[in-house]
C-alpha angles and dihedrals in degrees: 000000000000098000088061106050086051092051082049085046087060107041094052102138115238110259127186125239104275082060098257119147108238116217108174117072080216077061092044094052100039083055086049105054093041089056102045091053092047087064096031096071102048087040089059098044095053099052092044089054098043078055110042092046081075096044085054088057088057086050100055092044087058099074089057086067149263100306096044091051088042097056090040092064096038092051098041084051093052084054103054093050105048093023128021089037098053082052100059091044092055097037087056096071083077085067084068103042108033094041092046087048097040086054094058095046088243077144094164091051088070099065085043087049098047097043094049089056091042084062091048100041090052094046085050086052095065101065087040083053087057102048089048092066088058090047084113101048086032094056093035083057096056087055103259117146105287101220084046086044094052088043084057098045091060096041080058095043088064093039087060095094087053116077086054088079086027081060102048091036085066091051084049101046097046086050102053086034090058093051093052090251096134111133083072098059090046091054096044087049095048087042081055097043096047091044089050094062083059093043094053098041096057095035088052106037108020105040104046105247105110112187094355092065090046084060085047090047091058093050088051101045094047092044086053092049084052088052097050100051094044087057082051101046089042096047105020107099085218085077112035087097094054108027102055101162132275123322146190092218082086091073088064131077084019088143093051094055083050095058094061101030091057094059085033081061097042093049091053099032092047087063105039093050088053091069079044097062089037095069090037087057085047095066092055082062120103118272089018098180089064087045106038084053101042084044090054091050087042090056091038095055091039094052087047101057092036090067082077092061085042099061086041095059097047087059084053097050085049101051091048101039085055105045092042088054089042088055093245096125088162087056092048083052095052087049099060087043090065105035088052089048091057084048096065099039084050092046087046093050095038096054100040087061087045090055089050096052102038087111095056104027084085096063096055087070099021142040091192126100107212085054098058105039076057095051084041088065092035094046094067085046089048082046082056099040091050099051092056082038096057089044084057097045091056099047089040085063093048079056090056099048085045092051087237091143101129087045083061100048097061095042089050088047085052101047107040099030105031089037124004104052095027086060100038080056092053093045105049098032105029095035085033091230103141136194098006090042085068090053091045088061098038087055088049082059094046094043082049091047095053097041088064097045101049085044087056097039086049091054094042115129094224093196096046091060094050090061083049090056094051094044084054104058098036091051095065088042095075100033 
């Protein structure tokens, strides 16, 4: 009996969302599309506006002069490597567990998940805490300029409070984002991010506090953004199946969230500390101070238009996650068809805009010449990089919504560590190539990247997943 229910489970035919079964794969495809970009747009919006609220404050930092702005950057990028990415990663083991369980309308499985990650993401925060008030002696012992590295370390000191609501942000995200509610993240991230621009302005400028009040404004406006989507979680009628009040079934099982949130971390942080080494090599290169510049505009460009393939793949990860957990493995398939096929128009369009303003890009960020003729030969070599950059994305989010973390971990250790920086090494400083030489090699490791994950997505037993979907949800149901 049970065999059969599960063979009906799988075959369920795709419908679309007024309930109507859908015959024709033109049909299929045509439901598909329109799902995936009404989640898209909001998707994309949200993740552009959680990043760009830290790169305000920066902004704001940079009026009160040179030193200020200099150990701003250096300390917000401390913090993304060894904080806010880590996380993302860990927080992305919830694009596994909540949209599996949500397909198969296992609703009450969500609140346990997502308090479960919340526990272990706080408790994660403490020791980060920790690393964040040595920022200063830690980044003076890896050789950085000691007055910009005690700037920084007081810049980080204030940013501490901070990654608690950047913690829970990422369980609430990942919630609301597994059950398709997606227009209300995008309004209560717009609300914070505008909000922030007065935050910052008064706490900066008007209290006194100068960058330190631009490190408190990030802890406020994110602890605002939490506020508003747990009112919404708590009061809104989308979420009183799934959100059903606090419980103590999320102390339990907390191993095996970690099982899949540590590989979910390492996936997500391999590939973000990559660019991060990148920029550090840059600045061994002759003439570091032009390619450590045109590097950071390079990286700064690149994570801007790379915001378009994330939410992309988080509509991924959620159609997968869902239909796998529905027992519709030929609906999750369909789904990673489409959502590769935006990839690559939005890699195609991207980079073609990239390649007509490489002449004048430069001066958005530079007034001096020598800076941008440089960005004007990188900028054709980042169009590349992001359109391999965006294929990957999207197939790094079918992993997700698989639960093939651990899989991506190891591709992204392989392709960034074994091939991509090893032979950006051997380019700019053994063939003397320089700067581009570091982003040929980091598009080898994406290529790379991309390559092993499309081989593994084309020889995916769709239906097998799909049991391993199910298996997966009802097995934390009865522990």
């Amino acid at each position: 009996m049970g065999e059969e229910m599960e063979k009906t489970s799988l075959e369920t035919p795709l419908v679309s969302t007024d309930g109507v079964v859908i015959v024709s794969e033109e049909g299929k495809v045509m439901a598909e599309v329109k799902k995936q970009l009404w989640l898209g747009g909001p998707l994309i919006a949200t993740s552009l506006l959680q990043t760009i609220l830290r790169v305000i404050s920066v902004m704001f930092v940079g009026h009160l002069g040179e030193l200020a702005l200099s150990g701003a950057s250096m300390a917000t990028s401390f913090a993304g490597v060894t904080g806010f990415s880590l996380m993302i990663g860990l927080g992305s083991a919830l694009d596994t567990l909540c949209g599996q369980s949500f397909g198969a309308k296992q609703h009450h499985m969500l609140g346990i998940h997502m308090q479960r990650a919340m526990v272990v993401l706080m408790l994660v925060s403490i020791p980060l805490a920790i690393i964040w008030s040595y920022t200063g002696p830690l980044l003076i012992a890896l050789g950085q300029d000691p007055e910009i590295s005690e700037e920084a370390g007081l810049y980080a000191t204030w940013l501490i409070p901070t990654i608690f609501p950047y913690a829970l942000l990422q369980c609430l995200v990942r919630f609301l984002q597994s059950q398709n509610i997606v227009f209300p993240m995008m309004l209560s991230s717009g609300f914070t991010t505008l909000l922030h621009v007065l935050v910052c302005w008064i706490l900066v400028f008007k209290s006194g506090l100068g960058n330190k009040g631009a490190a408190l404004a990030n802890f406020i406006s994110y602890s605002i953004n939490v506020l508003l989507l747990a009112l919404y979680v708590k009061l809104s009628p989308a979420c009183k199946k799934t959100w059903t009040g606090f419980s103590r079934d999320a102390l339990r099982d907390i191993p095996n969230f970690i099982r899949l949130a540590i590989p979910s971390a390492c996936m997500v942080c391999l590939e973000i500390w990559s660019f991060e080494m990148l920029l550090l090599l840059s600045g061994f290169l002759p003439n570091p101070k032009l390619e450590t510049s045109v590097f950071s505009i390079c990286l700064n460009t690149s994570s801007l238009v790379f915001m378009i393939p994330v939410g992309l793949s988080a509509v991924v990860s959620t159609r997968v996650s869902n239909e796998l957990g529905a027992g519709r493995p030929r609906a999750a398939k369909l789904a990673v068809s489409v959502v590769v096929a935006f990839a690559i128009i939005e890699g195609l369009l991207v980079g073609l805009m990239m390649v007509l303003v490489r002449n004048v890009w430069g001066y958005a960020y530079s007034n001096e010449d020598e800076v941008v003729k440089y960005l004007a030969i990188m900028l054709p070599l980042l169009a590349a990089g992001n359109f391999i950059d965006g294929v990957q994305c999207v197939l790094s989010g079918c992993a997700r919504g698989c639960g093939w973390q651990k899989i991506g971990a190891f591709v992204n250790l392989g392709a960034f560590y074994i091939v991509g920086i090893p032979a950006g090494v051997f380019l700019a400083f053994f063939l003397h190539i320089g700067g581009k030489g570091l982003w040929l090699g980091f598009i080898c490791g994406l290529f790379i990247q991309s390559l092993l994950l499309l081989a593994i997505t084309l020889h995916t037993n769709w239906d097998k997943q799909a049991m391993k979907a199910r298996d997966r949800v009802y097995s934390s149901l009865f522990l």
